[in-house]
Each structure stands twice: as structure tokens, then as C-alpha cells.
matplotlib code that plots the C-alpha trace (Angstrom):
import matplotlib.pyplot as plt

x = [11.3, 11.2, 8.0, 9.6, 12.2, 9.9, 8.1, 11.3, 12.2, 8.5, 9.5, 12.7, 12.0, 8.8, 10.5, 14.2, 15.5, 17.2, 18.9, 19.1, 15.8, 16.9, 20.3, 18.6, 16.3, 19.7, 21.5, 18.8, 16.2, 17.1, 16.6, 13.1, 12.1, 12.9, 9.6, 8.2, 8.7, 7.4, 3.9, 3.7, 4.2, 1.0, -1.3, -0.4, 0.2, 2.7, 5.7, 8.1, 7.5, 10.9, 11.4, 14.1, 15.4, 13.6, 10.4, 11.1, 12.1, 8.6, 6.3, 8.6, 8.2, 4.0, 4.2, 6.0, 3.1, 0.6, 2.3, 2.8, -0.7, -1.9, -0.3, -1.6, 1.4, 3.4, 6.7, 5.9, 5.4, 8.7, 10.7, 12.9, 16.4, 15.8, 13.1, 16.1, 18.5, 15.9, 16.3, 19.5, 20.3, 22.1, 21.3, 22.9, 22.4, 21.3, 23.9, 22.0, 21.9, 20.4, 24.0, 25.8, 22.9, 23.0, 19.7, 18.4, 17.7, 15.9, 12.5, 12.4, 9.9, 7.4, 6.6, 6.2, 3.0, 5.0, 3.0, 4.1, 0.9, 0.6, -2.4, -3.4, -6.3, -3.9, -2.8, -6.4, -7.5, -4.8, -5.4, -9.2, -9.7, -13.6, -14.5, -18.2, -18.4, -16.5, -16.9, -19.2, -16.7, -15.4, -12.4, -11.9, -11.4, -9.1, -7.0, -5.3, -4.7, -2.6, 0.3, 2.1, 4.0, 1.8, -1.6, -2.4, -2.3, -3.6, -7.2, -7.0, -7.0, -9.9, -12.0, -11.3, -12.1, -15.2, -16.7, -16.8, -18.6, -22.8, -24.9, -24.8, -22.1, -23.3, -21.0, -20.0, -19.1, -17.1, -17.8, -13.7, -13.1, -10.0, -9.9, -10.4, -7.2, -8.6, -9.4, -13.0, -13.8, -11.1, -9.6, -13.0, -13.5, -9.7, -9.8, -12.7, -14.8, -14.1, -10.6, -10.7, -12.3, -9.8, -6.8, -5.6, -3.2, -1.8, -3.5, -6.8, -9.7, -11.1, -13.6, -15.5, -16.0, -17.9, -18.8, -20.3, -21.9, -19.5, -16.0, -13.1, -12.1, -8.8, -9.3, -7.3, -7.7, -7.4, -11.1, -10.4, -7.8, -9.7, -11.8, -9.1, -10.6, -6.6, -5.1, -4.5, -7.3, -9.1, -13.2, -16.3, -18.6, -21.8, -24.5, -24.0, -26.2, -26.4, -24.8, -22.9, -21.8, -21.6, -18.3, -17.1, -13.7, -11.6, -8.1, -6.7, -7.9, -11.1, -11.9, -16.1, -17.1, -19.7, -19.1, -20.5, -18.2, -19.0, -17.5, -14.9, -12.7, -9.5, -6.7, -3.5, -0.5, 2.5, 1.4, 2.7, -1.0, -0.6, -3.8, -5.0, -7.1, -10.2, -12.0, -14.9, -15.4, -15.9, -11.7, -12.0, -10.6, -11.3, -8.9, -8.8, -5.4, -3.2, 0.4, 3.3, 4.0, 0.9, 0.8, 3.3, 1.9, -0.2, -0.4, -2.2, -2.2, -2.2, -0.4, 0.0, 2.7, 2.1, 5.2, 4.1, 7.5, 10.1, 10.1, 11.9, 12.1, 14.9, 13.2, 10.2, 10.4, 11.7, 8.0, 5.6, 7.7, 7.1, 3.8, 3.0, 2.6, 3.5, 5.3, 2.9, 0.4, 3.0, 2.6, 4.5, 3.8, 6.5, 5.8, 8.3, 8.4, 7.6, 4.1, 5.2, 6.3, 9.8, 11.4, 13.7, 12.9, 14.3, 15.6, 16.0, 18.5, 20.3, 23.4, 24.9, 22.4, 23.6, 27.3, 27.6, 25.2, 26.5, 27.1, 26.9]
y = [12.3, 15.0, 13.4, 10.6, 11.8, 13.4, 9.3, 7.4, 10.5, 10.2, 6.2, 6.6, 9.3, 7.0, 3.1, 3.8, 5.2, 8.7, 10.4, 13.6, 14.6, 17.9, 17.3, 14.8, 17.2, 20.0, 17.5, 17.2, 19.7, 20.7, 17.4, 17.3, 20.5, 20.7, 20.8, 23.4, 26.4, 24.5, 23.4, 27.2, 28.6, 26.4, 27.5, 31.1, 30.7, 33.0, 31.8, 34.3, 33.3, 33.2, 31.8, 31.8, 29.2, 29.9, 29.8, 26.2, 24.9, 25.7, 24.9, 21.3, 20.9, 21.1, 18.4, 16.3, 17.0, 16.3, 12.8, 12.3, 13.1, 11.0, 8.2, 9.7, 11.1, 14.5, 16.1, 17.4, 13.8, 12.1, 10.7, 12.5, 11.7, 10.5, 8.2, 6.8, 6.2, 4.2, 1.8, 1.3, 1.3, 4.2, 6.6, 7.1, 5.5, 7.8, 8.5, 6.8, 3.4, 1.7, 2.8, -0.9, -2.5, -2.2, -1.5, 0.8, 4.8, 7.2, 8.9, 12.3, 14.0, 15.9, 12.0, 10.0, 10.3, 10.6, 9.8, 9.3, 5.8, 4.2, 3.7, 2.1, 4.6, 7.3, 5.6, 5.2, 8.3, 10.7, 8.3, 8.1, 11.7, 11.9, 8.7, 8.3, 11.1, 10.4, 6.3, 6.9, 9.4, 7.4, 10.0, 9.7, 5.9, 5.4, 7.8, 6.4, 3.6, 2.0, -0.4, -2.7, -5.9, -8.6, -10.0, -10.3, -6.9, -6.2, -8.0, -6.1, -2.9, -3.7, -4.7, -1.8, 0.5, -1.2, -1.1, 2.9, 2.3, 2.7, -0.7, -4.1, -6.7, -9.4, -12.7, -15.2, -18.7, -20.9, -24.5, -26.0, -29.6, -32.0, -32.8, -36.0, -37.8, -40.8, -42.5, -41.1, -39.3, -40.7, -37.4, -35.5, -37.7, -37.6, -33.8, -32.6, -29.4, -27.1, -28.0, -26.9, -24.3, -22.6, -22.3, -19.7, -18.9, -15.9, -15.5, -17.2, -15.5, -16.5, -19.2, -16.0, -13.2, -9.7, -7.7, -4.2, -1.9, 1.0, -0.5, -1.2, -5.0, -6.0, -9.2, -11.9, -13.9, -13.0, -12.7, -11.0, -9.0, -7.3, -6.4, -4.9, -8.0, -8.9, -9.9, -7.0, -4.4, -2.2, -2.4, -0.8, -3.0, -1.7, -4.9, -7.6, -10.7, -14.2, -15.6, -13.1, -9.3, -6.4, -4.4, -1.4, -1.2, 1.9, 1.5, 0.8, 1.6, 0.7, 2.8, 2.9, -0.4, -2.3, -6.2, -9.4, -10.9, -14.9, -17.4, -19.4, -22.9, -21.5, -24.2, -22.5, -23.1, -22.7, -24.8, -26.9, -28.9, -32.6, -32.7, -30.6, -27.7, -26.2, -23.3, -21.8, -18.7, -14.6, -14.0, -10.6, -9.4, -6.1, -3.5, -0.5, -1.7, -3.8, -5.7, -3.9, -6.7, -6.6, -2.9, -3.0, -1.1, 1.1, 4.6, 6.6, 10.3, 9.5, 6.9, 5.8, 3.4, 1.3, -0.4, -2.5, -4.1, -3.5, -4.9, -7.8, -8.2, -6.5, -3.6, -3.5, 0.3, 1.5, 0.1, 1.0, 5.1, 5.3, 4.0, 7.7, 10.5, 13.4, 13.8, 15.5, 12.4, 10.2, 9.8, 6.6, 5.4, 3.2, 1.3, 0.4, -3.0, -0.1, 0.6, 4.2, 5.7, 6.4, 7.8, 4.8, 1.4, -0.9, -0.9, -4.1, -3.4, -6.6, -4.5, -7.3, -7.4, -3.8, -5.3, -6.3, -3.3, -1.4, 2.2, 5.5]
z = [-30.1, -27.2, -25.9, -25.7, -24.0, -21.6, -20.7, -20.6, -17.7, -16.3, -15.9, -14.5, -11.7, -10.8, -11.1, -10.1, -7.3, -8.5, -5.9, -7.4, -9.5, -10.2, -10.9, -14.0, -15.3, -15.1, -17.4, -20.0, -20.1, -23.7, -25.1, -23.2, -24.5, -27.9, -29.1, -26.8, -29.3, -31.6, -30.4, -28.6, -31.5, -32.9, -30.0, -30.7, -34.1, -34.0, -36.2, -34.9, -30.9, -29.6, -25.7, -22.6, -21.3, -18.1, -20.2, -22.2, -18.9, -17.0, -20.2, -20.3, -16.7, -17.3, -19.6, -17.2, -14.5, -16.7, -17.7, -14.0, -13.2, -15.5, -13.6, -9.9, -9.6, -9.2, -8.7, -5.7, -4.8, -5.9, -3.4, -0.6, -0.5, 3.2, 2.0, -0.6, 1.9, 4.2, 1.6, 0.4, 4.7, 4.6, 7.7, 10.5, 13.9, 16.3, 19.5, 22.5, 23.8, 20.0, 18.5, 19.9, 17.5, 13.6, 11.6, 14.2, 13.1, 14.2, 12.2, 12.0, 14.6, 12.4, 10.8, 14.5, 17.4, 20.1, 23.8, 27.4, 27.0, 23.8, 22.5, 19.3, 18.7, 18.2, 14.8, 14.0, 14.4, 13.0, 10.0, 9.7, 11.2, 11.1, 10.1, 11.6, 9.1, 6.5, 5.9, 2.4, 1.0, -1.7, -2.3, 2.1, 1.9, -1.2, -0.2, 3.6, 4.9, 8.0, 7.2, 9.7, 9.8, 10.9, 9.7, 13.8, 14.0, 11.1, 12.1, 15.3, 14.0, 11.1, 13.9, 16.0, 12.8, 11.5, 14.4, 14.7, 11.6, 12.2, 11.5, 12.4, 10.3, 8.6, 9.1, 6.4, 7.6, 5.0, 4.4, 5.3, 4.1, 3.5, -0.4, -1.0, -1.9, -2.8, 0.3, 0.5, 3.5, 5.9, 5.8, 6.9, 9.9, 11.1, 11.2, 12.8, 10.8, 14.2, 14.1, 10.2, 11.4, 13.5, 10.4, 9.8, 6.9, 5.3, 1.8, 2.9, 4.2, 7.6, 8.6, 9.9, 7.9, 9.3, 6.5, 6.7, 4.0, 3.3, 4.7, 2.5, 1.9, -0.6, -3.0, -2.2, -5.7, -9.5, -10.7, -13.9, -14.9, -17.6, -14.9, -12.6, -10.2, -9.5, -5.9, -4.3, -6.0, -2.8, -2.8, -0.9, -0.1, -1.3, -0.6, 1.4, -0.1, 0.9, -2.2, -2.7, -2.7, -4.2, -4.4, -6.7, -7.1, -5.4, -7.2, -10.3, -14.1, -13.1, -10.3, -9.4, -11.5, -9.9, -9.4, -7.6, -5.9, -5.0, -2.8, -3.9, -3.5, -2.1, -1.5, -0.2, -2.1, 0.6, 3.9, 6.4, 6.9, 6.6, 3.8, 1.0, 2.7, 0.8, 2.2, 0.4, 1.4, -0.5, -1.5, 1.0, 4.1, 5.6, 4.7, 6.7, 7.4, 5.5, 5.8, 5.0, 2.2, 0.8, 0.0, -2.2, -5.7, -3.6, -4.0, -0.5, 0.4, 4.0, 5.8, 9.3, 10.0, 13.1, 14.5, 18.0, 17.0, 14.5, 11.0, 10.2, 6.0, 4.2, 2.8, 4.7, 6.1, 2.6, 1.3, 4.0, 4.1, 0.2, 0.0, 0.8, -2.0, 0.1, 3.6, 5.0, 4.9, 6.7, 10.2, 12.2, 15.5, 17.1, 20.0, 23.1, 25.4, 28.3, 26.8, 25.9, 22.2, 20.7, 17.3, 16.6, 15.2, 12.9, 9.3, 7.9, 4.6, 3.4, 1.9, 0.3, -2.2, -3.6, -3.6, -7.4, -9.0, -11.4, -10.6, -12.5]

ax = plt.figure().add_subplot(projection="3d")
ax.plot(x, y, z, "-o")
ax.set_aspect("equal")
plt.show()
């Protein structure tokens, strides 16, 4: 039963929001650790090993790591109080001109990159420090990452970073249609294939796609989940091929498989078109940056936060802040409308939603 004990306290310091970590493990160490003379006692075999407290605590406290590590993570990597209160809204307002708004609070200094100009390749290089150096490093790439609200940003800054990449891209064109609804090809001839050309919707890939060996690219589709191929899952692109191209996977269960990825009929599900879009096209985009939203599940070592403008989704700081295993690999970079950089920005926290939780 103590072991457990010791998951159900693994799951509940990693999937809910605990304020008070220690004050948890206080209030139950002794059921945690009740087994710990015990299974000494069989390493040593010593039947008469007797223990302190202080010693059961630290020997139940190692078997916690180790089911945390086996997980990717730690308890050096649980979060921060001030982390916790990001999302549930409950900061202060800073005392300068933002305190007549709501939402707005102010990020420590150690976290921001702070600079009288802003400039975007600040955020890319205190994230990918060393890059042109770095870019094969399989441990280098799976580790960081750069969040930030919008996909428009987002392709701006996986251009910007694949191209300090050495080599020349390889571009994929997809073949966009209208599906035929039964009126043969009326709808092909009413919408023009360089109009089809030019959509662009969240969740599909582009009608251009640059590739590069070596750079990171996230799978928009469910391939296999077997497999780990799920929306979401992080790859390297090792080959590029005409048909199609070779990934192996960087997060996940399944970390260093080798798969083909090929193109695919993609028709999104949530639009505003007039006509059933089909693009066929490889389910990738480039992911040396990624949205906010769509990180959600990941697990990085070193985060930069780009803010050009404030979030706008209840929750959305809370997200990109915890993606982060460790403080020390958070680093945010707010922008202002007078092109320098500031601490404050934005917290979107609905608080109504925590009105009819229960509370302990």
C-alpha cells in the first residue's frame, strides 16, 4: 500500500495545482514511508536496522524522485507558488499607470530581457544559445523551445530560426482542390487553384512548405498512436524525399523511432470557406516555435516566452509559464507599442470559472 501511496502523491503534486508541496508531504510522510525499514532492512539484510524519522523521510523522498523521474520530472521542478497564482489570477497589479486596468501584472525581473530596442533575435538567441553549433544535438533541440500567441508570429520566427541553420531547404507544394459536392468540377473552376493557394488555416499546413535536414517540425495529424505519431508529437527531420520524409520522433514514449512521414488529404474541420477544402500536403510545420495553445502537454528545460502583444485566452500565461521544468530556463520578452521592452503584460484569468469549486 505505501507505494501506492507514494503514485497517487506523485499524480497529485504533477496533475493538480497544490499550493503547498511541503506542507502535503508534512501531513503524510508516515503513511508514504512505511515500508522503508522494511525494504532497507532487505538490502542490508540486517533484521535489527532501526531508522529516524529524518532518515525514513529522505529514503521516502528518493523513491518519490525516482517515480518523478521516471515521468521527466522532479521535485526540484514542481511548480512555484507564483507560477500557481498566475493561474488562478491572483497577483497583484503592479503601482504605475497599468493599475486603472484589470489582468495586468508584472513578471519578476530575473525571468524578462529587458532592452531600451526590441528586437526579436534577443528571444531567439537566449533560447537557441549556439545553435549553428548545436542544431544536430538531439538532447539541444528537445529540450527548448519559444512559445507565443499567434500562428503569424509563430511562422516568423521558424523562418528567422531555420535559416541560421547551414544548407539549402527543400520546398513542398500541396495539390489544394474543392471536393466535389456533386456538381463535378464547378467548384474547381469557380475558385481559382492560386486563390486555393493562398488559405491559410490554423491546423492545416501551408500550400508552401520549406523543409531542412536537422530542424524540428510538430505533426499536425494522428498517424498512429501506437506509434507515438499523435497531433502534437515533436520530430527531426532526418531525409527530405520526394514522396515523402523521414522523421524520428523527439518526445513522447517513443523518443528516437525512425518514421516516413507521407502526404496526406487534410480537410479542416472548423471553417468559414463556402466549399469543402482539401489540401494534400506532409501534416508538418516547422517547430522551433510553437503557439502557446498548442504546447499544452509539453515538457521543455528552456523556454522563452515572446509577448509582441499580450495574451488574450483565459489561462494562456498560466500554460506557456509552466511549460518550463525549472525557473531558471524561463526567460520572457514582452514587447511595448513604443518598440522598447517592459515587465508587465497581460493575464487573462476568467475567475468565475473557480466560483463553484469545492475547497479544502
Amino acid at each position: 500500500m505505501p507505494r501506492q501511496l507514494r503514485l497517487l502523491f506523485v499524480y497529485i503534486i504533477v496533475n493538480c495545482q497544490v499550493k503547498d508541496v511541503l506542507q502535503l508531504w508534512r501531513s503524510h510522510w508516515r503513511c508514504l514511508c512505511e515500508d522503508v525499514v522494511y525494504q532497507q532492512r532487505r538490502l542490508t539484510r540486517n533484521n535489527d536496522l532501526q531508522l529516524s524519522d529524518n532518515q525514513m523521510e529522505f529514503y521516502g523522498l528518493a523513491e518519490i524522485e525516482k517515480l518523478l523521474g521516471a515521468i521527466g520530472k522532479s521535485l526540484k521542478k514542481i511548480p512555484t507558488k507564483w507560477v500557481l497564482d498566475i493561474g488562478d489570477g491572483k497577483l497583484d497589479l503592479p503601482s504605475n499607470e497599468y493599475s486603472q486596468y484589470d489582468q495586468y501584472i508584472e513578471i519578476p525581473s530575473k525571468y524578462c530581457i529587458q532592452s531600451p530596442i526590441a528586437s526579436i533575435d534577443d528571444v531567439i538567441t537566449s533560447t537557441y544559445d549556439g545553435l549553428e553549433n548545436s542544431y544536430k544535438s538531439t538532447t539541444y533541440l528537445r529540450e527548448r523551445a519559444i512559445l507565443t500567441p499567434t500562428n503569424q508570429v509563430v511562422n516568423h520566427l521558424n523562418d528567422l530560426i531555420m535559416d541560421k541553420i547551414p544548407g539549402d531547404p527543400i520546398v513542398y507544394y500541396s495539390s489544394d482542390m474543392v471536393q466535389d459536392d456533386g456538381t463535378g468540377e464547378q467548384g474547381n473552376s469557380t475558385f481559382p487553384i492560386e486563390y486555393l493557394n493562398t488559405i491559410k488555416i490554423s491546423g492545416l499546413p501551408v500550400h508552401e512548405l520549406r523543409l531542412k535536414e536537422g530542424i524540428v517540425v510538430m505533426l499536425m495529424r494522428n498517424l498512429s498512436q501506437t506509434l507515438g505519431l499523435c497531433n502534437g508529437t515533436r520530430l527531426i527531420v532526418r531525409k527530405c524525399m520526394k514522396h515523402t520524409v523521414q522523421c524520428e520522433v523527439l518526445s513522447g514514449n517513443n523518443v528516437g523511432a525512425i518514421h516516413l512521414i507521407p502526404r496526406l488529404d487534410m480537410c479542416p474541420s472548423d471553417t468559414k470557406l463556402p466549399f469543402n477544402f482539401v489540401r494534400k500536403q506532409f501534416p508538418l510545420q516547422v517547430c522551433f516555435a510553437m503557439t502557446i495553445n498548442k504546447a499544452q502537454g509539453q515538457s521543455l528545460s528552456k523556454v522563452g516566452l515572446y509577448l509582441p502583444k499580450p495574451v488574450f485566452c483565459h489561462g494562456q500565461l498560466y500554460v506557456a509559464i509552466s511549460r518550463v521544468t525549472s525557473p531558471y530556463g524561463l526567460k520572457v520578452y514582452i514587447e511595448t507599442d513604443h518598440g522598447s521592452t517592459t515587465s508587465i503584460t497581460k493575464n487573462v484569468v476568467f475567475e468565475e470559472i473557480f466560483y463553484k469549486l469545492p475547497t479544502t
